[in-house]
Structures are given as C-alpha cells and as structure tokens.
C-alpha positions as a Markdown table, in Angstrom:
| # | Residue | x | y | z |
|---|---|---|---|---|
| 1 | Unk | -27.8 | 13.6 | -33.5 |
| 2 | Unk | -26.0 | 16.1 | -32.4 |
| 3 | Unk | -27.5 | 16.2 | -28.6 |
| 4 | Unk | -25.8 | 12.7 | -28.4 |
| 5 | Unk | -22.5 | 13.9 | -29.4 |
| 6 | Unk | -22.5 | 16.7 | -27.2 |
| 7 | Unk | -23.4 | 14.0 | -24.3 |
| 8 | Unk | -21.4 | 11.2 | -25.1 |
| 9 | Unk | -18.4 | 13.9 | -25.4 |
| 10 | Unk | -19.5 | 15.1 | -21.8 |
| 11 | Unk | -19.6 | 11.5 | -20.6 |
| 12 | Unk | -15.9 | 11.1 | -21.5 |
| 13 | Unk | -14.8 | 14.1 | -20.1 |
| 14 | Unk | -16.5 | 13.2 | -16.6 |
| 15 | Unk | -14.9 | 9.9 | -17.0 |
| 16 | Unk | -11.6 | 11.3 | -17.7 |
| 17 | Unk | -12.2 | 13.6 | -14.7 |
| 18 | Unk | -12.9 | 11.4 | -12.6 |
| 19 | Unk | -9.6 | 9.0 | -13.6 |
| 20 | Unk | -7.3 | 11.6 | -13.1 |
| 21 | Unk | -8.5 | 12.4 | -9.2 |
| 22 | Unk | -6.1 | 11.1 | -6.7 |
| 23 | Unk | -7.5 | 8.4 | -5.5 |
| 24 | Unk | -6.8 | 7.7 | -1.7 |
| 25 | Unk | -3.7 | 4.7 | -1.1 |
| 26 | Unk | -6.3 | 2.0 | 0.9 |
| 27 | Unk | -4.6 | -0.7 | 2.9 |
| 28 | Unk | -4.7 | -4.1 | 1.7 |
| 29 | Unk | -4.4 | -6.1 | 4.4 |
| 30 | Unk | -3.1 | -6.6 | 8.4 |
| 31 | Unk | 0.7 | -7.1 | 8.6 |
| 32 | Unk | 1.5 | -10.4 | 8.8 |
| 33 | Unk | 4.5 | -12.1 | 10.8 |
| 34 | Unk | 7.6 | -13.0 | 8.2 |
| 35 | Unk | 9.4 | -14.2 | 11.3 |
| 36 | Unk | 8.4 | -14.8 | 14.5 |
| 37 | Unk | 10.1 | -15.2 | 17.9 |
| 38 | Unk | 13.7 | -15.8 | 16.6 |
| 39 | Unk | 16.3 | -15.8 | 19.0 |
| 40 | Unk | 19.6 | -14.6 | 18.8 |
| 41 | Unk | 21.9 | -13.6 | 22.2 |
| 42 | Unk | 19.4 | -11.1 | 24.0 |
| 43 | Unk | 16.7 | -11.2 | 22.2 |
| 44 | Unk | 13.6 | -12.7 | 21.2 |
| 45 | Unk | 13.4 | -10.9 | 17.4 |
| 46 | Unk | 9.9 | -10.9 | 15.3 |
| 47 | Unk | 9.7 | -9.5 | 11.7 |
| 48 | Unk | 5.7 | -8.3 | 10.8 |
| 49 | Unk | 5.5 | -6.4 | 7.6 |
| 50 | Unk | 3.0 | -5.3 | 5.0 |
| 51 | Unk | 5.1 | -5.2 | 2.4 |
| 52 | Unk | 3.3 | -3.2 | -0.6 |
| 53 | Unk | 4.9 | -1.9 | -3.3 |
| 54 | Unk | 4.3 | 1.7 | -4.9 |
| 55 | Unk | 5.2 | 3.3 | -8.4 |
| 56 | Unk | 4.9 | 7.1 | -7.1 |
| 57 | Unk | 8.2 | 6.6 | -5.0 |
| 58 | Unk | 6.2 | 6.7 | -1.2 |
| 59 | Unk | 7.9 | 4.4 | 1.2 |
| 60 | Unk | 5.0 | 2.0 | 1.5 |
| 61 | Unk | 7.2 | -0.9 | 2.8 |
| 62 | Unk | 6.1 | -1.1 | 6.3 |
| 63 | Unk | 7.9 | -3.1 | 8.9 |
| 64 | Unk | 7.1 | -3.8 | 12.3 |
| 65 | Unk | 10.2 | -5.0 | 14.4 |
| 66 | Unk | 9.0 | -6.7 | 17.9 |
| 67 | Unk | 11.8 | -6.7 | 20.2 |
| 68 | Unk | 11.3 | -8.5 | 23.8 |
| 69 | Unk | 13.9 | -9.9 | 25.9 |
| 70 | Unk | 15.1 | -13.6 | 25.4 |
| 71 | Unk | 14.8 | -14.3 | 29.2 |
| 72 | Unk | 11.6 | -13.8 | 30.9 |
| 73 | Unk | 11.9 | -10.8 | 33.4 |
| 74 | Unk | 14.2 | -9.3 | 31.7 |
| 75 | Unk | 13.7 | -6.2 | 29.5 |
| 76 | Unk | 14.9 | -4.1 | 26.4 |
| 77 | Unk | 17.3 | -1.0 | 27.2 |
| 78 | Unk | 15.9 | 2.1 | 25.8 |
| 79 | Unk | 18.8 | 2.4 | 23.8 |
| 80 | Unk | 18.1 | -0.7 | 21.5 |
| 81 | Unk | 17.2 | 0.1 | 17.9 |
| 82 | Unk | 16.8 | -2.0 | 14.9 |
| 83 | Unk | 18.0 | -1.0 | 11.4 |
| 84 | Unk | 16.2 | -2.9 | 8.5 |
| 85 | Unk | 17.6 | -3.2 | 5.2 |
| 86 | Unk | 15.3 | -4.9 | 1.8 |
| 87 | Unk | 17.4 | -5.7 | -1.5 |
| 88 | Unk | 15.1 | -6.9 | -4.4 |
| 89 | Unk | 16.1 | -11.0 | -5.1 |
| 90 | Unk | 14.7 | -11.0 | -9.1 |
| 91 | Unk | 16.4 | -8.0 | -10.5 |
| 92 | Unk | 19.6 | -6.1 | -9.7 |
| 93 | Unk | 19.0 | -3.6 | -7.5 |
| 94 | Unk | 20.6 | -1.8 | -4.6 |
| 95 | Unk | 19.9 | -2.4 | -0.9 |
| 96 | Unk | 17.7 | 0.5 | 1.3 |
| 97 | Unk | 18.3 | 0.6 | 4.6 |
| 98 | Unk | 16.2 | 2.4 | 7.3 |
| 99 | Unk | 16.4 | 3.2 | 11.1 |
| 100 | Unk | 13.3 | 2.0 | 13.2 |
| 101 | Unk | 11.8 | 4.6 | 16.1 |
| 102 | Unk | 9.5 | 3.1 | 18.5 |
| 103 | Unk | 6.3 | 2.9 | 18.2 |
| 104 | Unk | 4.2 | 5.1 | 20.9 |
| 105 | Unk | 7.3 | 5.2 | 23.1 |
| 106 | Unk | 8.0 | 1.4 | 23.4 |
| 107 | Unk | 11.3 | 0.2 | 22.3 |
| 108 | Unk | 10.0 | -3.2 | 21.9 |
| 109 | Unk | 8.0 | -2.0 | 19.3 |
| 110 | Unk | 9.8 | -0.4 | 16.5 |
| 111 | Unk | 8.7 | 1.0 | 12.8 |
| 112 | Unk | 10.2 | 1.6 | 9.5 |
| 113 | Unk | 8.6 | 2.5 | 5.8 |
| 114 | Unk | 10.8 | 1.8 | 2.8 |
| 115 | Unk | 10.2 | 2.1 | -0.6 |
| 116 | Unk | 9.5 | -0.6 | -2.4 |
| 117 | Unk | 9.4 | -0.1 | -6.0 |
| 118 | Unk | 8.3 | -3.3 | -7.8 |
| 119 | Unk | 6.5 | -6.6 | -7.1 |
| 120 | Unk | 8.6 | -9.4 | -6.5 |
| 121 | Unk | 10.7 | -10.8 | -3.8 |
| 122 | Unk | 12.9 | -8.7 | -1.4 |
| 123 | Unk | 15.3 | -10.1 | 1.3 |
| 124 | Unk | 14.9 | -8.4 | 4.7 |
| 125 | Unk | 18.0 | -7.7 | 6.9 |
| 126 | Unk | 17.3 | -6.7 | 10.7 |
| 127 | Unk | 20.4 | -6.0 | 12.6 |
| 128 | Unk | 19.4 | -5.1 | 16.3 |
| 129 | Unk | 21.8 | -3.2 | 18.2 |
| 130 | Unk | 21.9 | -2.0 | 22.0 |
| 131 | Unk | 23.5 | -2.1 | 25.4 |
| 132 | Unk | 22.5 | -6.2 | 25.2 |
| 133 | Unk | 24.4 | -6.7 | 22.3 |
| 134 | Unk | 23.7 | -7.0 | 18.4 |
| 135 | Unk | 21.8 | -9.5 | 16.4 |
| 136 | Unk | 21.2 | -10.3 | 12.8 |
| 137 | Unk | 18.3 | -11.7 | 11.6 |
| 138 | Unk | 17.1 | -12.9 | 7.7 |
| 139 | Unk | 13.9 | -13.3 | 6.2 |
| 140 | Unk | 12.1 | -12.9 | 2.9 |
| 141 | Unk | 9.3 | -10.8 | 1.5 |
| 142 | Unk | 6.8 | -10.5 | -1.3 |
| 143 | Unk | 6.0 | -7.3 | -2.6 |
| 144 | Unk | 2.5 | -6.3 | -3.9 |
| 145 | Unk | 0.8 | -3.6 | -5.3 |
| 146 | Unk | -2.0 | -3.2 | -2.8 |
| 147 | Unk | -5.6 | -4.2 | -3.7 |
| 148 | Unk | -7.1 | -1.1 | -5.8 |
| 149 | Unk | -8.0 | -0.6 | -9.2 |
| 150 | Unk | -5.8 | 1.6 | -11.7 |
| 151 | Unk | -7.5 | 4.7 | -11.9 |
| 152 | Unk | -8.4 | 4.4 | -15.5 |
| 153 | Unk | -10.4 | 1.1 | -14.1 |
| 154 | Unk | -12.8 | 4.0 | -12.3 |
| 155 | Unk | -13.5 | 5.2 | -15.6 |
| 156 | Unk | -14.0 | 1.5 | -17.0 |
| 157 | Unk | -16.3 | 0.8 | -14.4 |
| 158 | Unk | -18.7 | 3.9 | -14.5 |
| 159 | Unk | -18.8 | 3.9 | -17.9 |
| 160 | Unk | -22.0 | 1.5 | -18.2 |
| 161 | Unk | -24.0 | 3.3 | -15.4 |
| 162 | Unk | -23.5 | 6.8 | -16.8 |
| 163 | Unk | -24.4 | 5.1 | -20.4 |
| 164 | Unk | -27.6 | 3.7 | -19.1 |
| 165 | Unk | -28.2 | 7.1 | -17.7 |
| 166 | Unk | -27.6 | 9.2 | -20.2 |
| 167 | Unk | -30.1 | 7.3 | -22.7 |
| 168 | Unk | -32.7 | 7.2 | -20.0 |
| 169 | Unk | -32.5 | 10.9 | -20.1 |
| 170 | Unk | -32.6 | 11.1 | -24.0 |
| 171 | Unk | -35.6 | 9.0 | -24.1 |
| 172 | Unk | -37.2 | 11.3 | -21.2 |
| 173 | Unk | -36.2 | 14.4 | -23.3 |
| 174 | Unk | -37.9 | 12.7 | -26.4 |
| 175 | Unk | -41.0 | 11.7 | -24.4 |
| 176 | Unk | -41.7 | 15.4 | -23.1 |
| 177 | Unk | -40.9 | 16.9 | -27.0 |
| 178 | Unk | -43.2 | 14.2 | -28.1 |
| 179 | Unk | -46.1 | 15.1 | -25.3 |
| 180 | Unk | -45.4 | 18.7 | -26.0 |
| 181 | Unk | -45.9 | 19.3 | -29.6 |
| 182 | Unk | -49.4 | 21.0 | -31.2 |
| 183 | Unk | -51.3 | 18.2 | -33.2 |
C-alpha cells in the first residue's frame, strides 16, 4: 500500500511539474484582412491583423498595415507611417496607441503589437500620415485567446497515460516478486 502512495504522490508532483513549465505562445492562425483596399486621398489603406489576446501583459495584438498608392505608378514616400490605436467596445477601457516601422525596409508594409488584454471586441483606428497627406481609417476586431490549452490542461491530459503506466509497472513489480520467491 504504501508503494502506491509513494507513486501516485510522484505522479502528481510530475504533473504539477510539468504544468508550471512555460509553455511556448503558438500561433493560432494567419492574419486575416479586417479591411482591405480602402481608399482615402493618397492611399489605397488595408488593415490585416491577428488579433490575440494575452493575460501575461505581451503585446500580442499584431497588425499589419498595407500602404500602396491610390494611383497606379505612383508610390509611398519613405516618410509615411501609420499609427494604430484599439479601444475595447464591451467594457470601459482606455485607448493604446502604437507607431508602425516597416516591415523589412518597405514602407508599404508596416507593423505594430499591442496589448490586448481581454476577449471581446476592440475598434481599430489607423491614421496614415506622410508627405501625401493623412488618412483615417475604421474597422473592428475580435480578440481571442489563441488556440492552446491552459497549462493545468497538460496535467489533465497526461494524467491517464502516466496512470496506465504506473499500474503496468506495479503489476510488473508484483510479477517478478511473485516469480522470485522460494516455494
């Protein structure tokens, strides 16, 4: 009796072990397009965003702002740069703002990360500004928690296979005392 004590205690501790290893933050998904090809004066203004939300206060909020010019031949001036700003819509909440950088060098490609703190929906404000003028644009997001189990959920789920285990190995350990004693 007391062998099984010793190894259900050690299958607990492993499985609280286990659980409390940082677990690595997988992506859920490919952006997805939340506005495409508005345009406004200069430009031809797309919104793509994976929009996940996070408890551990990371910006995971990624958005993606596409800027190209609204006439064909034309292009963007270096100097253009986007500023997105998200305010939650179902609870009171103050609005985050962030400054895009291109992405790999091209200004018609431009990134931000933001927190997002809570599932739910979040407006999204870009305001493009540059030597072609300024434009505003609106649109509206969903925030998830991304696809992966809780971490307790590990625990949960390795639970039956180190069970199944463990009384293999009992009934192994009773075989060989069994097979090993004097008649």
């Amino acid at each position: 009796m007391k062998r099984s004590i010793i190894s259900c205690n050690g299958l607990v501790a492993i499985a609280v072990l286990l659980a409390s290893q940082p677990i690595l933050h997988a992506h859920s998904g490919p952006p997805f397009p939340v506005l495409s090809n508005r345009i406004i004066g200069a430009y031809d203004i797309s919104i793509w965003t994976d929009p996940d939300s996070t408890d551990d206060k990371t910006p995971a909020g990624k958005f993606w702002i596409v800027i190209d010019p609204s006439s064909r031949g034309g292009s963007i001036p270096p100097a253009t740069r986007a500023t997105v700003t998200i305010k939650p819509l179902d609870r009171p909440g103050g609005a985050l703002s962030g400054q895009t950088q291109p992405v790999e060098g091209s200004v018609s490609r431009q990134f931000v990360a933001l927190l997002m703190d809570h599932e739910g929906p979040f407006a999204v404000h870009v305001s493009v500004d540059g030597p072609s003028g300024h434009a505003d644009v609106d649109a509206k997001v969903d925030a998830t928690y991304d696809l992966r189990p809780a971490p307790i959920m590990l625990a949960v789920y390795i639970f039956p296979f180190a069970a199944i285990g463990a009384l293999w190995v009992k009934v192994l350990m009773r075989r060989k005392r069994a097979g090993a004693t004097p008649q």
